[in-house]
VOPATOR-145833 format. One record per atom (N, C-alpha, C): residue in three letters; x, y, z; atom name; residue number from 0. Coordinates in pm, whole numbers. Example, Ala and Ser with C-alpha at 12.3 -4.5 7.8 and 13.67 -1.06 7.14 Angstrom:
residues 2
SITE  resn       x       y       z  name  resi
SITE   ALA    1319    -569     780     N     0
SITE   ALA    1230    -450     780    CA     0
SITE   ALA    1320    -330     780     C     0
SITE   SER    1285    -225     708     N     1
SITE   SER    1367    -106     714    CA     1
SITE   SER    1290       3     787     C     1
//
This chain:
residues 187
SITE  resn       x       y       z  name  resi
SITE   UNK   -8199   -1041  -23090     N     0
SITE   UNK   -8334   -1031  -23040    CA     0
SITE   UNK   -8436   -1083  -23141     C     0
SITE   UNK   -8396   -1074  -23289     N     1
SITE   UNK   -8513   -1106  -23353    CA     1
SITE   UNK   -8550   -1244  -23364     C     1
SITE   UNK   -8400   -1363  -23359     N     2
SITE   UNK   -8409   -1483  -23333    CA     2
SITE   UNK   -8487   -1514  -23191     C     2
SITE   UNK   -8464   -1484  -23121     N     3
SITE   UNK   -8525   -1476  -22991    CA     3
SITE   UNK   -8719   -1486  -23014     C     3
SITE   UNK   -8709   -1379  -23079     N     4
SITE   UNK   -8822   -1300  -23071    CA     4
SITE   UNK   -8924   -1413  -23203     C     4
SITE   UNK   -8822   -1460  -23280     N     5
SITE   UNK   -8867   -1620  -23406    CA     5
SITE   UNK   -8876   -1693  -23268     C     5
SITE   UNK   -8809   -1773  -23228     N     6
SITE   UNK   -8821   -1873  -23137    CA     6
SITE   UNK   -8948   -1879  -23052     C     6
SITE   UNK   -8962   -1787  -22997     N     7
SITE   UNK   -9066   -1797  -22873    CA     7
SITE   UNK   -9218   -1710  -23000     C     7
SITE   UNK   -9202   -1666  -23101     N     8
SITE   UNK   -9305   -1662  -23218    CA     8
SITE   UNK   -9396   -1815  -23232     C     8
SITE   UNK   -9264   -1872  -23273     N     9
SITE   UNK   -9285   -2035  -23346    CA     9
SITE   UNK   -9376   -2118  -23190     C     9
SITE   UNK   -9316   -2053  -23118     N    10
SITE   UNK   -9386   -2182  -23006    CA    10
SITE   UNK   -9560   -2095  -22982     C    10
SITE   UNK   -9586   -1944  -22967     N    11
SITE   UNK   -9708   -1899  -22978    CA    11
SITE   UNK   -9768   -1920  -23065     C    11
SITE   UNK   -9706   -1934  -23199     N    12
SITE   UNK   -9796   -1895  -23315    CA    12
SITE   UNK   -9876   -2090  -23304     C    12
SITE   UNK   -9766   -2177  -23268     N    13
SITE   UNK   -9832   -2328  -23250    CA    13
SITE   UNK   -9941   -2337  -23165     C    13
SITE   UNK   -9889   -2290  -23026     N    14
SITE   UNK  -10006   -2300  -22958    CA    14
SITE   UNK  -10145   -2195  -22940     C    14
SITE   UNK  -10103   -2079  -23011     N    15
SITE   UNK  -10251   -2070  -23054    CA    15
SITE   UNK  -10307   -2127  -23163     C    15
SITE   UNK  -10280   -2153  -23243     N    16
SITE   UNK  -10327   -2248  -23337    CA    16
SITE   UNK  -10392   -2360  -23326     C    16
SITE   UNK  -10349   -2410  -23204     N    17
SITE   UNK  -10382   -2539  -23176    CA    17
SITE   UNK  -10512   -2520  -23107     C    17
SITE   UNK  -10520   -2404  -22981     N    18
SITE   UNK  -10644   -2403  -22927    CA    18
SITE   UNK  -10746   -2348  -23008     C    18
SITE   UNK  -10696   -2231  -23103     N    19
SITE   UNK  -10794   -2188  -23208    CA    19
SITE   UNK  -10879   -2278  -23268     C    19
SITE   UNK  -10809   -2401  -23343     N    20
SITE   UNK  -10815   -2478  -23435    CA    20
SITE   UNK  -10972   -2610  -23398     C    20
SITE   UNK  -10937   -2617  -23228     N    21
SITE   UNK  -11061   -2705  -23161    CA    21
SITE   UNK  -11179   -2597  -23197     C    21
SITE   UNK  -11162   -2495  -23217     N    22
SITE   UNK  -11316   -2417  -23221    CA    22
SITE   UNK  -11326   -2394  -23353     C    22
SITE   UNK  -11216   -2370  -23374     N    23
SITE   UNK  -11252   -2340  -23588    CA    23
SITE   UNK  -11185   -2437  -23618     C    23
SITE   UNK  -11198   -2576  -23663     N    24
SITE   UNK  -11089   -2669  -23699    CA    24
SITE   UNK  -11036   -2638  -23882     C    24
SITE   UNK  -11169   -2564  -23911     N    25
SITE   UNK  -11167   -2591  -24112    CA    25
SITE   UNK  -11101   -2457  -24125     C    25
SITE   UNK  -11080   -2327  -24033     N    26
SITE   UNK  -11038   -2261  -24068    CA    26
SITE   UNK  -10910   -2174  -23989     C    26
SITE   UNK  -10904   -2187  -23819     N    27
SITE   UNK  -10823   -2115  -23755    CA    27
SITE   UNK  -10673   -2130  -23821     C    27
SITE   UNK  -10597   -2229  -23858     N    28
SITE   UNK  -10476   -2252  -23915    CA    28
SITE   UNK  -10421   -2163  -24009     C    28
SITE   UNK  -10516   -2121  -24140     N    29
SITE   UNK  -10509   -2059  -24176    CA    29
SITE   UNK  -10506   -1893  -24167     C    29
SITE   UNK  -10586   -1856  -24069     N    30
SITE   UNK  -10612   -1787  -24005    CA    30
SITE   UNK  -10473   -1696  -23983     C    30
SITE   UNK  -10441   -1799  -23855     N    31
SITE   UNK  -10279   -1767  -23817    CA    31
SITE   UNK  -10217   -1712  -23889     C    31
SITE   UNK  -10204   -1856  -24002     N    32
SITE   UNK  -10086   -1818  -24047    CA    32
SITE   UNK  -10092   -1697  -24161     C    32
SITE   UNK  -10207   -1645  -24209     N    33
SITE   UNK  -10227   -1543  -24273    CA    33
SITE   UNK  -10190   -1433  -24155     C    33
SITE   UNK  -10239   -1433  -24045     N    34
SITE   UNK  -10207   -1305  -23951    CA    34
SITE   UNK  -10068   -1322  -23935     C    34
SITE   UNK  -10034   -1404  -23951     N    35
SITE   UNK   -9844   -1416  -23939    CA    35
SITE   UNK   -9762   -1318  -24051     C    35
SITE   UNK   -9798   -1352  -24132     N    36
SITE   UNK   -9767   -1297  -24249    CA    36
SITE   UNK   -9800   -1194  -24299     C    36
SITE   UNK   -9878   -1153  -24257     N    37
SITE   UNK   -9964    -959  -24258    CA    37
SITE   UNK   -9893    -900  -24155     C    37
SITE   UNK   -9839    -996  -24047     N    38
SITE   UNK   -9753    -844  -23986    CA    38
SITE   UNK   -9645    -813  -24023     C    38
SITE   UNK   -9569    -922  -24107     N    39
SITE   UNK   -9413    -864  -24186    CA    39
SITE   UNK   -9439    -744  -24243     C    39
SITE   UNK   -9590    -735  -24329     N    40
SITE   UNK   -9632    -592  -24379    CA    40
SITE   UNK   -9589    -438  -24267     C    40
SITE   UNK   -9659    -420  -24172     N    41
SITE   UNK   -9616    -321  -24089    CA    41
SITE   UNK   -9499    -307  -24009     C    41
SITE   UNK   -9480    -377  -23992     N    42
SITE   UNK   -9350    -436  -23927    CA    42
SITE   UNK   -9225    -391  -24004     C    42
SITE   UNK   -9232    -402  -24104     N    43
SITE   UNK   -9144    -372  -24234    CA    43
SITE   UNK   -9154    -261  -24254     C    43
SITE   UNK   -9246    -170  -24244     N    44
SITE   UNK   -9255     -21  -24275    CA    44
SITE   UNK   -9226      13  -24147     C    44
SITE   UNK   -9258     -33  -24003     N    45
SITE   UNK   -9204      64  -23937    CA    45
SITE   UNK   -9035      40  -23939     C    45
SITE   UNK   -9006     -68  -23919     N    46
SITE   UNK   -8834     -72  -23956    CA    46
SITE   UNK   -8800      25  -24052     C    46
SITE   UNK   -8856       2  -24175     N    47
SITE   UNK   -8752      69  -24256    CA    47
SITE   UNK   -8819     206  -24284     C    47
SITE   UNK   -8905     271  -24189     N    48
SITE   UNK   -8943     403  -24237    CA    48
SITE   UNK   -8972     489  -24113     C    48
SITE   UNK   -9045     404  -24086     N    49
SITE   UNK   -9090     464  -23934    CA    49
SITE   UNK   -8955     522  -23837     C    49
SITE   UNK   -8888     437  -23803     N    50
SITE   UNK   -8783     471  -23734    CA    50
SITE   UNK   -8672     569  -23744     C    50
SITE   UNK   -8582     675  -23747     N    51
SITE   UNK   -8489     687  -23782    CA    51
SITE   UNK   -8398     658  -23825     C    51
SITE   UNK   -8314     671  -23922     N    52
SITE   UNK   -8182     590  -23970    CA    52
SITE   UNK   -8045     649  -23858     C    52
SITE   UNK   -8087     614  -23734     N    53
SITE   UNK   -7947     703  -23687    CA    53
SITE   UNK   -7956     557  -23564     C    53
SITE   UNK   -7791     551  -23482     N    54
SITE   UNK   -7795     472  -23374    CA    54
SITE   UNK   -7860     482  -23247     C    54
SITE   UNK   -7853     636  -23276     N    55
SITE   UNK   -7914     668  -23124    CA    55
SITE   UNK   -8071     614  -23131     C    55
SITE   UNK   -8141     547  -23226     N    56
SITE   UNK   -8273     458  -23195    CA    56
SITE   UNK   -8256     334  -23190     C    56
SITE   UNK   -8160     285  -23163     N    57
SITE   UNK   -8120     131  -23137    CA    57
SITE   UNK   -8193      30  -23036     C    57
SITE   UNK   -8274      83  -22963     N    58
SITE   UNK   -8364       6  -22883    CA    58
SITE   UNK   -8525      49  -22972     C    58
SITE   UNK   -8527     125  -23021     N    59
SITE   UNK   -8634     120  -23132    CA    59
SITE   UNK   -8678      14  -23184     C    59
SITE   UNK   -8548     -23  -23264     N    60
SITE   UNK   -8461     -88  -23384    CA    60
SITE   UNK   -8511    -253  -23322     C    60
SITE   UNK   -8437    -292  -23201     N    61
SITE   UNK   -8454    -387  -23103    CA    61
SITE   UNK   -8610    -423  -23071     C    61
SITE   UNK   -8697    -338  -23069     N    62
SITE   UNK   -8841    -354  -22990    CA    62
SITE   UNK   -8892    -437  -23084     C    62
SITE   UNK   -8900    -341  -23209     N    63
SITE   UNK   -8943    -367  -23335    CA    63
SITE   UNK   -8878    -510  -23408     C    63
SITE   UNK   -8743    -556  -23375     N    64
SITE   UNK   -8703    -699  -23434    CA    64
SITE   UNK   -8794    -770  -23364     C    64
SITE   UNK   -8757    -783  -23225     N    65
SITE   UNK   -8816    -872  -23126    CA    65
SITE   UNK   -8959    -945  -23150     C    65
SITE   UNK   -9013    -827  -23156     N    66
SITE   UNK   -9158    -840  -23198    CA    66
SITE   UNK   -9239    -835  -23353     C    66
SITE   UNK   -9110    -813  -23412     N    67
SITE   UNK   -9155    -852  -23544    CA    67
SITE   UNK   -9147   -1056  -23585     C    67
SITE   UNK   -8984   -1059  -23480     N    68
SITE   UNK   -9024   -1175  -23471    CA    68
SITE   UNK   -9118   -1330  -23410     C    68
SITE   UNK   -9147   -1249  -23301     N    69
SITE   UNK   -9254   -1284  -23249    CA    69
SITE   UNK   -9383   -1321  -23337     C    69
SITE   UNK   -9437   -1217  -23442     N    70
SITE   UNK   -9545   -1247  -23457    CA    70
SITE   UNK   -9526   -1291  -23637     C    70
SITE   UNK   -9431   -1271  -23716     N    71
SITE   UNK   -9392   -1296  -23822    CA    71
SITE   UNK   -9367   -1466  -23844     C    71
SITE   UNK   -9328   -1531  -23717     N    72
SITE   UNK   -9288   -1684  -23704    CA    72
SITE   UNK   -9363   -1793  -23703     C    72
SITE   UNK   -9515   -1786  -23739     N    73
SITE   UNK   -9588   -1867  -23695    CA    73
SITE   UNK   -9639   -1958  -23799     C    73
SITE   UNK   -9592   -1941  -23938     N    74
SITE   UNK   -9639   -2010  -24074    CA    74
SITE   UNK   -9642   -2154  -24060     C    74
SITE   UNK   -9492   -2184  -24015     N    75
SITE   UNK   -9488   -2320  -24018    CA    75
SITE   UNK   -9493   -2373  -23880     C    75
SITE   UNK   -9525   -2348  -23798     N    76
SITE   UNK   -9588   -2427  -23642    CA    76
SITE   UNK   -9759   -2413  -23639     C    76
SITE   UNK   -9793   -2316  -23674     N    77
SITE   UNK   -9966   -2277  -23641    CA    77
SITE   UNK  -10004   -2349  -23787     C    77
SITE   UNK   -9944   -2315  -23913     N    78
SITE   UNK  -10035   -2400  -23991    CA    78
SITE   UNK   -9926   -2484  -24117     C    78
SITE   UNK   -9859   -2470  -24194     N    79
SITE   UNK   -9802   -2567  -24275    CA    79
SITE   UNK   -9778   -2735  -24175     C    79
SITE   UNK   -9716   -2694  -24148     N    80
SITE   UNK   -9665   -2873  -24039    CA    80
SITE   UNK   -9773   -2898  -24007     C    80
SITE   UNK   -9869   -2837  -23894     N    81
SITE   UNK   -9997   -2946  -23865    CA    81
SITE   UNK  -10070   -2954  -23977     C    81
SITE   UNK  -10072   -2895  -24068     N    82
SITE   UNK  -10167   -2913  -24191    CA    82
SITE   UNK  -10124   -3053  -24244     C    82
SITE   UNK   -9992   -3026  -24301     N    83
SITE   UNK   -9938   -3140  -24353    CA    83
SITE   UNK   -9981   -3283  -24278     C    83
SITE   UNK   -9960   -3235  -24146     N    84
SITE   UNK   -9954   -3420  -24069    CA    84
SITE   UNK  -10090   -3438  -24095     C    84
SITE   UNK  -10248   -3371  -24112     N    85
SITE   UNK  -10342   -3387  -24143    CA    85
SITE   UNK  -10379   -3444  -24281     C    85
SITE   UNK  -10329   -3384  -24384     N    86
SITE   UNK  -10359   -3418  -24459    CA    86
SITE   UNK  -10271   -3519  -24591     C    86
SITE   UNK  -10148   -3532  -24530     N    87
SITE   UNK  -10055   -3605  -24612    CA    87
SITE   UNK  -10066   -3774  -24572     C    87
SITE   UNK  -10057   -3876  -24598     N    88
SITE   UNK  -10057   -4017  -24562    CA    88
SITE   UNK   -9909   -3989  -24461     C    88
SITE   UNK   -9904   -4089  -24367     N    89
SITE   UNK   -9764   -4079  -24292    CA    89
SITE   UNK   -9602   -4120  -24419     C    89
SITE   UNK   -9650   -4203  -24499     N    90
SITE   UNK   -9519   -4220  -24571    CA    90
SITE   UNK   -9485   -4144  -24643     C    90
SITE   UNK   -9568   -4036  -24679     N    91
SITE   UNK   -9501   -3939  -24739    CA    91
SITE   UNK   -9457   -3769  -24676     C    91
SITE   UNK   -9474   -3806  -24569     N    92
SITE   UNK   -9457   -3638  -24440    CA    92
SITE   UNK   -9306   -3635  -24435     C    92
SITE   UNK   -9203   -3707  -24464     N    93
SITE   UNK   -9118   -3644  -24458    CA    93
SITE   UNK   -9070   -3596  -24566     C    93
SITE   UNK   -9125   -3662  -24688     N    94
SITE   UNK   -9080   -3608  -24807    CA    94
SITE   UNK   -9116   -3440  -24819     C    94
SITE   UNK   -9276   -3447  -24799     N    95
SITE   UNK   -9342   -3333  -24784    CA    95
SITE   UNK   -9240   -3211  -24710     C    95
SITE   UNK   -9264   -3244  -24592     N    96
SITE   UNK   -9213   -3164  -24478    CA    96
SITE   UNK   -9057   -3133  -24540     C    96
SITE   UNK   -8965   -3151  -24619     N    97
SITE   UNK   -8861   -3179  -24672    CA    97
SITE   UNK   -8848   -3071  -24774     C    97
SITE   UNK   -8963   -3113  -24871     N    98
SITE   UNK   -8996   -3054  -24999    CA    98
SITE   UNK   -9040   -2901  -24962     C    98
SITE   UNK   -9130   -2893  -24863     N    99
SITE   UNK   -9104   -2748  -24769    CA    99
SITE   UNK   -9061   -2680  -24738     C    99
SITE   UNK   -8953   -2732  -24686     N   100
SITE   UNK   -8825   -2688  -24716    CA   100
SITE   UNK   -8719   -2633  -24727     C   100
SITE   UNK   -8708   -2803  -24877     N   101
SITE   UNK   -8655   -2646  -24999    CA   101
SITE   UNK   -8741   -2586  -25069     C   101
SITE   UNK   -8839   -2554  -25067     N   102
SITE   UNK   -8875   -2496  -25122    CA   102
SITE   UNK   -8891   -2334  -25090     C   102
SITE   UNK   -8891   -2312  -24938     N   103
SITE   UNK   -8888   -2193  -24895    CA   103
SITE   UNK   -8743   -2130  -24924     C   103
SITE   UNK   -8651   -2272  -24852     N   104
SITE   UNK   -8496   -2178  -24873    CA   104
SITE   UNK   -8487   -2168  -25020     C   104
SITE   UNK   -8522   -2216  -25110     N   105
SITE   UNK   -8519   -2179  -25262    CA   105
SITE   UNK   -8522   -2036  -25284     C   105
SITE   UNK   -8671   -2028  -25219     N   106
SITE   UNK   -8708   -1860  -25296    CA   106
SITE   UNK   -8591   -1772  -25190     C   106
SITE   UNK   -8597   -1827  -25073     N   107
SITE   UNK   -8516   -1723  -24947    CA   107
SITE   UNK   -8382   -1646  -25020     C   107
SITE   UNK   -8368   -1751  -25110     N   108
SITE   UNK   -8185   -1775  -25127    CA   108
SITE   UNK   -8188   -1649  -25249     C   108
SITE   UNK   -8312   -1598  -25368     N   109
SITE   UNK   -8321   -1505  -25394    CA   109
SITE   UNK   -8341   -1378  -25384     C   109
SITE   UNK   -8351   -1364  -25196     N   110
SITE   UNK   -8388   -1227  -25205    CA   110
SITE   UNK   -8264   -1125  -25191     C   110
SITE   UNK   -8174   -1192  -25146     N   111
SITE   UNK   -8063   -1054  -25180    CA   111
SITE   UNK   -8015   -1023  -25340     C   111
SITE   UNK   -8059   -1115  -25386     N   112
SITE   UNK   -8018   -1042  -25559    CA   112
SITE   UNK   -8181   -1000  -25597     C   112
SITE   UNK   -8248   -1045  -25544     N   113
SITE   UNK   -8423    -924  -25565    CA   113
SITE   UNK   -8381    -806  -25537     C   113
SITE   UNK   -8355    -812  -25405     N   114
SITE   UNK   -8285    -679  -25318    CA   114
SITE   UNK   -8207    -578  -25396     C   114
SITE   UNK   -8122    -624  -25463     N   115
SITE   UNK   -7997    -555  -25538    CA   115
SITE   UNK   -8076    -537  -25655     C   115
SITE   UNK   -8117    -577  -25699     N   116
SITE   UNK   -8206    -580  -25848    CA   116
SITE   UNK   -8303    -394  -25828     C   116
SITE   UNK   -8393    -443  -25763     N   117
SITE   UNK   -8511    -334  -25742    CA   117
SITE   UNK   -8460    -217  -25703     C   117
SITE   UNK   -8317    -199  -25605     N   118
SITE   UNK   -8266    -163  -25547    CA   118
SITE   UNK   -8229     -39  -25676     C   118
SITE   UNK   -8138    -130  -25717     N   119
SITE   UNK   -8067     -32  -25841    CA   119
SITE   UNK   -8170     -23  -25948     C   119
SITE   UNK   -8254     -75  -26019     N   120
SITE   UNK   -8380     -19  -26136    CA   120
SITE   UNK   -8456      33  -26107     C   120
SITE   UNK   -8490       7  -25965     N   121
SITE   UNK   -8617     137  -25956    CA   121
SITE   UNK   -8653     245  -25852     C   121
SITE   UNK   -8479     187  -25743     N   122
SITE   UNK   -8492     319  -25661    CA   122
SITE   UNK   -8335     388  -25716     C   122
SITE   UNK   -8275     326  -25809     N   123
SITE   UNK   -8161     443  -25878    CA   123
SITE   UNK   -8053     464  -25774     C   123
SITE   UNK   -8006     322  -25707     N   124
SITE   UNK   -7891     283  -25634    CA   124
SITE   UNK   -7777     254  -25778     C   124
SITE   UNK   -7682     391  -25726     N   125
SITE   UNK   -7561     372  -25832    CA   125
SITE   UNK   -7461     313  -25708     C   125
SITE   UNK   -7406     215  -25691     N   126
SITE   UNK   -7257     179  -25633    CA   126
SITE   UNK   -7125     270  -25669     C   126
SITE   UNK   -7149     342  -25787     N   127
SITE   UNK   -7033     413  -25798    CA   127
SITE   UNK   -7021     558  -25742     C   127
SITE   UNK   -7169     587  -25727     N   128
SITE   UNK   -7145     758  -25589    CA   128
SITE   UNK   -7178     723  -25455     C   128
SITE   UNK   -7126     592  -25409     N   129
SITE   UNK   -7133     565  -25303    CA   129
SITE   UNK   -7067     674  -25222     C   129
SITE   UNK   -6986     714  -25124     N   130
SITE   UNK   -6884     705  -25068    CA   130
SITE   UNK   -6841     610  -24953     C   130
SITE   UNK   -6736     558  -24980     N   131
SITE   UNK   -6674     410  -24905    CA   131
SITE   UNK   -6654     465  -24759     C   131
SITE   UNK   -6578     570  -24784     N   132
SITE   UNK   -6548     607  -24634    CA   132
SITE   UNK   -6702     682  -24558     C   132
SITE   UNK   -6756     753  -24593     N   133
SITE   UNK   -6858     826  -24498    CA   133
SITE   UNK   -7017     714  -24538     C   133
SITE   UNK   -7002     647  -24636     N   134
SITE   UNK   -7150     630  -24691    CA   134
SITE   UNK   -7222     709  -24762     C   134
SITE   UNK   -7344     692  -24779     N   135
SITE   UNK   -7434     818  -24862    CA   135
SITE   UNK   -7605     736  -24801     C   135
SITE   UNK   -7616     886  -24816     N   136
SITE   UNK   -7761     889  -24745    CA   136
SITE   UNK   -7857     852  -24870     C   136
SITE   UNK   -7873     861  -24962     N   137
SITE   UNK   -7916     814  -25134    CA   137
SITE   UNK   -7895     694  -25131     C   137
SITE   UNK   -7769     636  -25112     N   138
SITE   UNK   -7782     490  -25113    CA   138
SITE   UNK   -7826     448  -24949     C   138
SITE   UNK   -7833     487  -24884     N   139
SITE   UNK   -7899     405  -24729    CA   139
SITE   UNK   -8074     408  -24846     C   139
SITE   UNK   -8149     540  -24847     N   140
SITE   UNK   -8239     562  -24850    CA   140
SITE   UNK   -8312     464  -24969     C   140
SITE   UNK   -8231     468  -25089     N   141
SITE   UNK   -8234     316  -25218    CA   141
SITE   UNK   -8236     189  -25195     C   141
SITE   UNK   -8136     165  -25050     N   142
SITE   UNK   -8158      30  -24997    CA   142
SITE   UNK   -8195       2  -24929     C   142
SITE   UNK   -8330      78  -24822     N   143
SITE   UNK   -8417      88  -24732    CA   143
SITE   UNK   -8548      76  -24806     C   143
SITE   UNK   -8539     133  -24936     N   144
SITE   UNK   -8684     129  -25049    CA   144
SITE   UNK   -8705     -28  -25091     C   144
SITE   UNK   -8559     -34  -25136     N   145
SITE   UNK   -8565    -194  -25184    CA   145
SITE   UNK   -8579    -313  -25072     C   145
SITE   UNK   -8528    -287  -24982     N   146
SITE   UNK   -8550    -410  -24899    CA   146
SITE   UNK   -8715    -379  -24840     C   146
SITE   UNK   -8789    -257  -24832     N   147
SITE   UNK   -8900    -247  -24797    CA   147
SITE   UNK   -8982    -345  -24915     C   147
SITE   UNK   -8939    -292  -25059     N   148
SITE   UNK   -9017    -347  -25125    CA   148
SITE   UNK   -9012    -470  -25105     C   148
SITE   UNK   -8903    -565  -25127     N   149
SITE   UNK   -8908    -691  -25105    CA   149
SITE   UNK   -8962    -752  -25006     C   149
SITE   UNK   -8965    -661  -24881     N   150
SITE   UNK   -9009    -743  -24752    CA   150
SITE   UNK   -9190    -760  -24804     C   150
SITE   UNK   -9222    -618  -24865     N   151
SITE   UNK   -9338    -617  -24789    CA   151
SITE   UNK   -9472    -700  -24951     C   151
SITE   UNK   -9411    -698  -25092     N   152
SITE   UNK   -9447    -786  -25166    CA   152
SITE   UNK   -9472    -933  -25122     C   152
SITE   UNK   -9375   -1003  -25091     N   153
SITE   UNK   -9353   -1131  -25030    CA   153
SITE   UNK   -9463   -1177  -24960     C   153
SITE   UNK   -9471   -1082  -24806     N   154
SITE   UNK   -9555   -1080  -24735    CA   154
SITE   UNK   -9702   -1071  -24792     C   154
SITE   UNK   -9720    -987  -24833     N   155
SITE   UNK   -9861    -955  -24926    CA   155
SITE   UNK   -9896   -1122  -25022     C   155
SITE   UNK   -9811   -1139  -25129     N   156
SITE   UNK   -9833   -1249  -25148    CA   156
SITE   UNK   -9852   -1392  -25116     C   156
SITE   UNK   -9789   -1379  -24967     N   157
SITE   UNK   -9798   -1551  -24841    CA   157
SITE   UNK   -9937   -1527  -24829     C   157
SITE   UNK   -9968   -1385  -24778     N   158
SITE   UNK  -10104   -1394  -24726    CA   158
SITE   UNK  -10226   -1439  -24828     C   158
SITE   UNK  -10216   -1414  -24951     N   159
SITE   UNK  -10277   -1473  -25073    CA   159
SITE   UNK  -10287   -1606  -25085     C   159
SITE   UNK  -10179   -1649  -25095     N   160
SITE   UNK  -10137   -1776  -25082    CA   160
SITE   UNK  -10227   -1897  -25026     C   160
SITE   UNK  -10238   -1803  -24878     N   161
SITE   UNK  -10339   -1923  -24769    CA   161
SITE   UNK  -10466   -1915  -24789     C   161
SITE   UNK  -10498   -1802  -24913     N   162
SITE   UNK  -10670   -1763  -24908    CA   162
SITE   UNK  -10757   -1897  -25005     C   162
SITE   UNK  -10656   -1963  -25072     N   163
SITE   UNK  -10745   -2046  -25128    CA   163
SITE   UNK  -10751   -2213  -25018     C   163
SITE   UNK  -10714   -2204  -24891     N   164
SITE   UNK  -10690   -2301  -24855    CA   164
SITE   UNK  -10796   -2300  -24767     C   164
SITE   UNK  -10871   -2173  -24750     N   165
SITE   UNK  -11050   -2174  -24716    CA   165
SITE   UNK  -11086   -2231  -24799     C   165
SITE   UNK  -11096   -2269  -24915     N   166
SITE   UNK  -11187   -2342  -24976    CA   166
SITE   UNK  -11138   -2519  -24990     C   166
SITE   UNK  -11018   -2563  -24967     N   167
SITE   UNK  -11018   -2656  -25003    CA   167
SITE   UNK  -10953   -2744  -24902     C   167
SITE   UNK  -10878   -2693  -24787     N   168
SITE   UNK  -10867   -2749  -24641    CA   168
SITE   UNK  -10933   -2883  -24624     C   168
SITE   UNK  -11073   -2841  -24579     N   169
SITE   UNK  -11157   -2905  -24509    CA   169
SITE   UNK  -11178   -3027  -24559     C   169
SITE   UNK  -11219   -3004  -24722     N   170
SITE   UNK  -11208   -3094  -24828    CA   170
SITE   UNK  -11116   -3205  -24814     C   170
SITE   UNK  -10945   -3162  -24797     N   171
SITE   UNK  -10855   -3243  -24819    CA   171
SITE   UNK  -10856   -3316  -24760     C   171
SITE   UNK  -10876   -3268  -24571     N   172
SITE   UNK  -10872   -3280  -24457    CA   172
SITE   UNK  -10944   -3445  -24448     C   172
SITE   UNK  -11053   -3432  -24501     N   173
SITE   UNK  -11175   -3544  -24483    CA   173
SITE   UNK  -11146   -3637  -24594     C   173
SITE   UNK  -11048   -3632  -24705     N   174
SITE   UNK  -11025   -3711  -24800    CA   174
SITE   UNK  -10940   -3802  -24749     C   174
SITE   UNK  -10821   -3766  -24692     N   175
SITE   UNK  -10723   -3803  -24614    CA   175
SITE   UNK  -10781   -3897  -24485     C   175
SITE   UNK  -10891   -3877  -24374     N   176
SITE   UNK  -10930   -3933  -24345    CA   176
SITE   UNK  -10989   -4054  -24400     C   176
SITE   UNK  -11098   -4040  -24510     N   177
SITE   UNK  -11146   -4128  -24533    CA   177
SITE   UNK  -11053   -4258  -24580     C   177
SITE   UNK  -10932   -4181  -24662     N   178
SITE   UNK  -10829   -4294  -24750    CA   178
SITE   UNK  -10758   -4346  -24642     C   178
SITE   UNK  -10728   -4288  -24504     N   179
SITE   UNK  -10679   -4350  -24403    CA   179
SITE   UNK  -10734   -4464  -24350     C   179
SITE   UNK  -10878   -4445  -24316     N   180
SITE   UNK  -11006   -4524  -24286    CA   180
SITE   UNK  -10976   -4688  -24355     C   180
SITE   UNK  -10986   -4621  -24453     N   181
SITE   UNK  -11010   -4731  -24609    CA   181
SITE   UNK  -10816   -4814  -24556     C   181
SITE   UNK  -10749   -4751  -24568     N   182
SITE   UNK  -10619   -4812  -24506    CA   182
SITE   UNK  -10560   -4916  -24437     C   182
SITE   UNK  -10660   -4858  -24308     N   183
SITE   UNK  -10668   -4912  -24174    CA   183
SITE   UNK  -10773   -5079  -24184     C   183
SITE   UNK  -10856   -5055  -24265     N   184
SITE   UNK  -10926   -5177  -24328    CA   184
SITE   UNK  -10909   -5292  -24393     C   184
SITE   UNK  -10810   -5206  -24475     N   185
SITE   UNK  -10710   -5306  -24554    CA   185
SITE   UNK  -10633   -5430  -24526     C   185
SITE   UNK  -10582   -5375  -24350     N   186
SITE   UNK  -10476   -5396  -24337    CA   186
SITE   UNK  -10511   -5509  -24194     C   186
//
């Protein structure tokens, strides 16, 4: 459900963006994709807190993917990609779009050893009083802290991320034009 719930995200989070964007062009993109990224924040606490840790909330569990993915998906359709095709020259958008990436799966590819890290230093996940056969409620509860933390840092910081792109968007936006302009003249 949560792929589901990414999929049909990625296609809302584009097309509002797109109609947003005719009325706010210098700023709706951003917009988005900051509201994209502020809901991993709650979203993340109700998963890993809000809910019960038992099966019998399994459509809980389900509501909450669905729609986490839904509204968590919209970074790169509502604003990275159309940004890019705006403001990059065409010969270099695929490099860009590329470099994008990897650059996301870069950091992605660290979060299960973040996970394990925070996990064990600062919520005091020992692997050795696990128990293999029943589990332990200490370690569910250590690795519900840590993956909270990780989810919900991340998130906090994307949304940072897009705040300086109010100031310099619009800017780029019209530079890119003009060097296009100048291009098209050339040629």
């Amino acid at each position: 459900l949560f792929a589901i719930g990414c999929a049909s995200g990625a296609f809302l989070g584009g097309v509002l963006a797109d109609r947003l964007s005719r009325r706010y062009p210098d700023s709706a993109r951003i917009m988005c994709a900051q509201f994209s990224a502020f809901m991993g924040i709650p979203f993340s606490w109700i998963l890993l807190t809000a809910i019960p840790q038992s099966t019998d909330y399994w459509l809980a569990y389900a509501v909450t993917l669905f729609f986490m993915g839904i509204t968590i998906s919209w970074c790169a359709t509502s604003a990275n990609n159309p940004m890019f095709a705006e403001v990059v020259p065409p010969k270099h958008r695929t490099m860009i779009y590329a470099f994008d990436r990897a650059f996301e799966g870069s950091f992605a590819s660290l979060a299960a050893p973040a996970v394990g890290l925070v996990t064990e230093k600062i919520y005091g996940y020992d692997a050795k009083t696990v128990n293999i056969a029943n589990g332990s409620a200490e370690g569910a509860y250590a690795l519900s802290r840590g993956l909270l933390t990780m989810m919900i840092v991340p998130f906090g910081v994307c949304v940072l991320f897009y705040s300086p792109l109010y100031l310099v968007f619009k800017r780029d936006r019209d530079n890119a034009k003009v060097a296009s302009f100048k291009n098209q003249e050339l040629t």
